[in-house]
N, C-alpha and C positions, 0 to 999 in steps of 0.2 A: 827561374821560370819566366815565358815571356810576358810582355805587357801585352793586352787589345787597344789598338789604335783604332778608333773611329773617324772619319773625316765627316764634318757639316758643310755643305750640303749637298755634297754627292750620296753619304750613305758608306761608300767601301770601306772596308776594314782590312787592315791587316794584323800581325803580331811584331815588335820590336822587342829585343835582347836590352838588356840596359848597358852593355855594354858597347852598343852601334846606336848614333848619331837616328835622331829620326825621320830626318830625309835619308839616311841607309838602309834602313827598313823598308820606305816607302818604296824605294828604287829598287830597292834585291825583290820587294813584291810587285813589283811592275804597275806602282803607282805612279804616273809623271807629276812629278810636283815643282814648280818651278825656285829653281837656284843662279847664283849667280857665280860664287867663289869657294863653296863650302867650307869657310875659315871664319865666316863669321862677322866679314867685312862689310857685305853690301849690301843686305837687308833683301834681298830677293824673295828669299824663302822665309819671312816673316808671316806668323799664322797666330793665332789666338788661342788661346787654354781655356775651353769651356766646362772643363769638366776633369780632375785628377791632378795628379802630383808632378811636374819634372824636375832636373836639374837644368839650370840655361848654359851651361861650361862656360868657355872662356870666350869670349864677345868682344867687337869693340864697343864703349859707353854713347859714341855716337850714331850704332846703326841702331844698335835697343837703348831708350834712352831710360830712364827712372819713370817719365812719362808713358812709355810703354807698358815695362812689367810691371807700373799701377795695374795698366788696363787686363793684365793676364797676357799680355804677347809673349814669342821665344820665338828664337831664330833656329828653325829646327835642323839646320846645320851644323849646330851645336849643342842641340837638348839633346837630354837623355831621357827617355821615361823612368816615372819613378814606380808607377802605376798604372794601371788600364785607365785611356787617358779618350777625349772625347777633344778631336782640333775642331778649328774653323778657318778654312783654308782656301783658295782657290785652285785649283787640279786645272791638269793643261792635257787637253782633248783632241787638240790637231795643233799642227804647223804653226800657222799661222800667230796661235797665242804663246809662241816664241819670240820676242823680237830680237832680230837679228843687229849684233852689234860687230864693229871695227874693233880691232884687237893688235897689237904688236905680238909676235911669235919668234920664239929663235928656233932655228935648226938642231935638232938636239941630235937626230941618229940619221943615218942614210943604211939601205942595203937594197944592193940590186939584185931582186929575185927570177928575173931571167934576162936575157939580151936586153930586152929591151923594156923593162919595167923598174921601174924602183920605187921603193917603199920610203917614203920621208913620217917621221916622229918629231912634232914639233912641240915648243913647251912653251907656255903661256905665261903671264907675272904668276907672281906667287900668289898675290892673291883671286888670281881670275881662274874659271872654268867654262869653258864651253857646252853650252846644254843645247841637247839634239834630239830630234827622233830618229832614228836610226832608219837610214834612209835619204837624207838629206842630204844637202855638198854645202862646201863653202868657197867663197873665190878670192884668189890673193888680188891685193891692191897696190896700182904699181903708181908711181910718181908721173907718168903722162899719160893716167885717166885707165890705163886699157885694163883688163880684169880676165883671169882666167879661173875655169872652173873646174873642181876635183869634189867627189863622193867621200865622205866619210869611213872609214874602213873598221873603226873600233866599236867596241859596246862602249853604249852611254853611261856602264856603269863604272868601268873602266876609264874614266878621262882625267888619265895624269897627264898621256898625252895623246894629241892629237895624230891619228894615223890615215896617212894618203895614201895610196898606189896610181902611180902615173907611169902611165907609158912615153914611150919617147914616139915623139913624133919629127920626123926628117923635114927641117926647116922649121920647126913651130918655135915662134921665141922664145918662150919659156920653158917648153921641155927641152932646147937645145941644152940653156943655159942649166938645165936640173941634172942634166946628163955629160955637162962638161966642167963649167966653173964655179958651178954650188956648192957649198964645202959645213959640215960642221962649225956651229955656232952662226951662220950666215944671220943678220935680222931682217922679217920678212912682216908682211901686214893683211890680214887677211879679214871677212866680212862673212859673215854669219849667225848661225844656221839658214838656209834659203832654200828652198821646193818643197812640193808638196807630196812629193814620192815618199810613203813610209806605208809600214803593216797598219790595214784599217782591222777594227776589231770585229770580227766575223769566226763562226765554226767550220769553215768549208773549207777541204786541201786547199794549199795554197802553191803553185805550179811556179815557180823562181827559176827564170829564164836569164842569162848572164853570159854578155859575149865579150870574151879577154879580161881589160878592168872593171867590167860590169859585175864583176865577182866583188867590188870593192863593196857597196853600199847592201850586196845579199850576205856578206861577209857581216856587216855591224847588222842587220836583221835578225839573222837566225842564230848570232851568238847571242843576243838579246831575249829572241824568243824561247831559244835551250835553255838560257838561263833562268826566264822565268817559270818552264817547263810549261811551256803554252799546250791545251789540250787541243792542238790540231796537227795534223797529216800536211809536213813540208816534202817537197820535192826540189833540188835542184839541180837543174841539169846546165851545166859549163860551159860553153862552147869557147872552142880554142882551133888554134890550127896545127900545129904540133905539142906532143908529149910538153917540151918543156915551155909551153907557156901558160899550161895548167899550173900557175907559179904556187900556188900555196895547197897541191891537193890532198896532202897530209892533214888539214885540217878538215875538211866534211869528209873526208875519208875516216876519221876518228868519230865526230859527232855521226854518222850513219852506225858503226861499231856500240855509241854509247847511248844513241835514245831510238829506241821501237820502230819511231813515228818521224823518221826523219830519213829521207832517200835521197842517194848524192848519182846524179849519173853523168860525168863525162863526156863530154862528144867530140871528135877532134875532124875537122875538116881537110888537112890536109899534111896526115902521119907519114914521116918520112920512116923510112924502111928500118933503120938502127932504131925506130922506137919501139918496135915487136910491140904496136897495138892491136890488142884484141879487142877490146871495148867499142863502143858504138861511133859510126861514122855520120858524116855528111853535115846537112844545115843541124844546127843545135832547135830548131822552132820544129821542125820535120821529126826530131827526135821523139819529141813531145807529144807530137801530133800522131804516132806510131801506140802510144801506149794510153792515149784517152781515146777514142772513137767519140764520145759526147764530151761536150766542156763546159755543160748549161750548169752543173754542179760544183764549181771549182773558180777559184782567184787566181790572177796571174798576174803577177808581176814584171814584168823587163825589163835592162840594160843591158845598154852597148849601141853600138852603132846605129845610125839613122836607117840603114837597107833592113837589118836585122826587127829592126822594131815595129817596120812597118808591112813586114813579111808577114810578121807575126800578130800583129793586128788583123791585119786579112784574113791572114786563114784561121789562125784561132775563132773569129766571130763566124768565119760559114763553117765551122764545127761546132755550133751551137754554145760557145762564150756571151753571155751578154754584154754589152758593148761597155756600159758600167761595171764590169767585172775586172776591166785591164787596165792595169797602171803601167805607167812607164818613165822612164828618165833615160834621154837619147843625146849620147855623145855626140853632140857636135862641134868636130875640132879648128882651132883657127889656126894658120898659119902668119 
């Protein structure tokens, strides 16, 4: 039977299995609670027992010292409830109470999901994890200063590893090199979590505009939010230029099949004739703007392109968007 987990002083509660870790709990209930390695190493996720029974698992004695679990501390990356248990903890509410850290990363998988996109999986020390709000990028760190920036693609609850999709850009230096002489096991150095683009907590549809890789960051979104079974009305609509750079559309094509409250629409701007598309045409923002006539009740989110974002910023707000209602994260790419 599960345990009730209370947190002080927010108040939310969730329920934990005694057999999942209490920041597993926390996370499968879409509490952000902050971590750093969840093995026990770094003391991140250090909170207090005010109240109930745990088990602390296996620790190291220098991040929980004897001095701690005097005071009733556990590193909830490793507690197990024993009982309905009452923390004291502090919950992470935006971005910002993130801090983003440099990290060494290897290459663990490559797979190129259309001409010109590839998916890189990358794996962090053993004992480090990367904590994000889904929505966020990180930027690789190169030896003479320069930084280039990618969107997160995975749910945060999911982070064995870290998943990218990058497009190739003709002449960019870094996607040349991702697309030519990047190989398996490569080591690489990256800085994160960074932006402030993520789901704010709100009950209003939420209208998920994504042009090409901008599918990456709606991607760790809405697997985030399905998973929590968020009680809102998502929409997202694609925008691509042909059939195959709709690179992953198997997957909201599935989530549209498994939850109600969840609409995938495609838009291809410019389908070449072997792609026998039926489905909707033209700008992907104009898509949008076809099936709300008012937008005063509704979030929107964006990625992709700087023309796209800014298209869409316009017109969305003289269809009645409030200007606070639009987020966005606007690739802009260096060569």
């Amino acid at each position: 039977m599960p345990c009730q987990i209370t947190l002080q002083p927010s108040g939310h509660q969730f329920n934990a299995e005694t057999t999942e870790t209490l920041l597993e709990a926390a996370l499968n209930a879409g509490v952000n609670l902050p971590y750093g390695c969840r093995n026990g190493a770094c003391g991140a996720c250090k909170g207090r027992v005010v109240q109930g029974e745990v088990d602390l698992g296996t620790f190291q004695p220098s991040t929980l010292t004897e001095a701690d679990r005097a005071e009733g501390r556990a590193l909830l990356c490793t507690a197990h409830a024993r009982s309905d248990l009452t923390l004291e903890i502090r919950e992470i509410g935006k971005a910002g109470e993130i801090a983003p850290r440099t990290l060494p990363c290897r290459v663990e998988r490559m797979e190129r999901l259309s001409p010109d996109v590839m998916a890189l999986w990358l794996k962090l020390p053993a004992n480090e994890r990367l904590q994000f709000l889904p929505g966020q990028y990180i930027d690789f760190l190169f030896k003479d200063g320069r930084r280039r920036s990618f969107s997160l693609a995975h749910n945060p609850e999911h982070d064995e590893l870290v998943e990218l999709h990058i497009r190739h850009v003709p002449g960019g230096w870094f996607t040349d090199q991702v697309f030519g002489s990047m190989k398996v096991k490569d080591i690489l150095r990256i800085h994160g979590p960074l932006g402030s683009f993520y789901l704010q907590e709100s009950d209003k549809p939420a209208i998920l505009l994504a042009g090409g890789t901008g599918y990456a960051p709606m991607k760790s979104i809405l697997s985030h939010a399905l998973h929590n079974a968020e009680d809102r009305h998502f929409i997202l609509y694609w925008g691509a230029r042909t059939r195959a750079d709709l690179y992953q559309a198997e997957g909201p094509q599935q989530w549209a099949q498994q939850f109600p409250r969840f609409d995938f629409i495609p838009v291809l701007s410019e389908p070449k004739a072997d792609d026998a598309w039926n489905g909707r045409t033209g700008l992907v923002h104009e898509a949008a703007l076809a099936d709300f006539a008012d937008l005063s009740g509704v979030e929107v989110y964006a990625c992709g392109a700087p023309a796209m974002i800014n298209a869409a910023r316009r017109d969305f707000t003289a269809h009645g968007l409030p200007e606070d209602a639009f987020y966005a994260d606007s690739f802009n790419f260096q060569s």
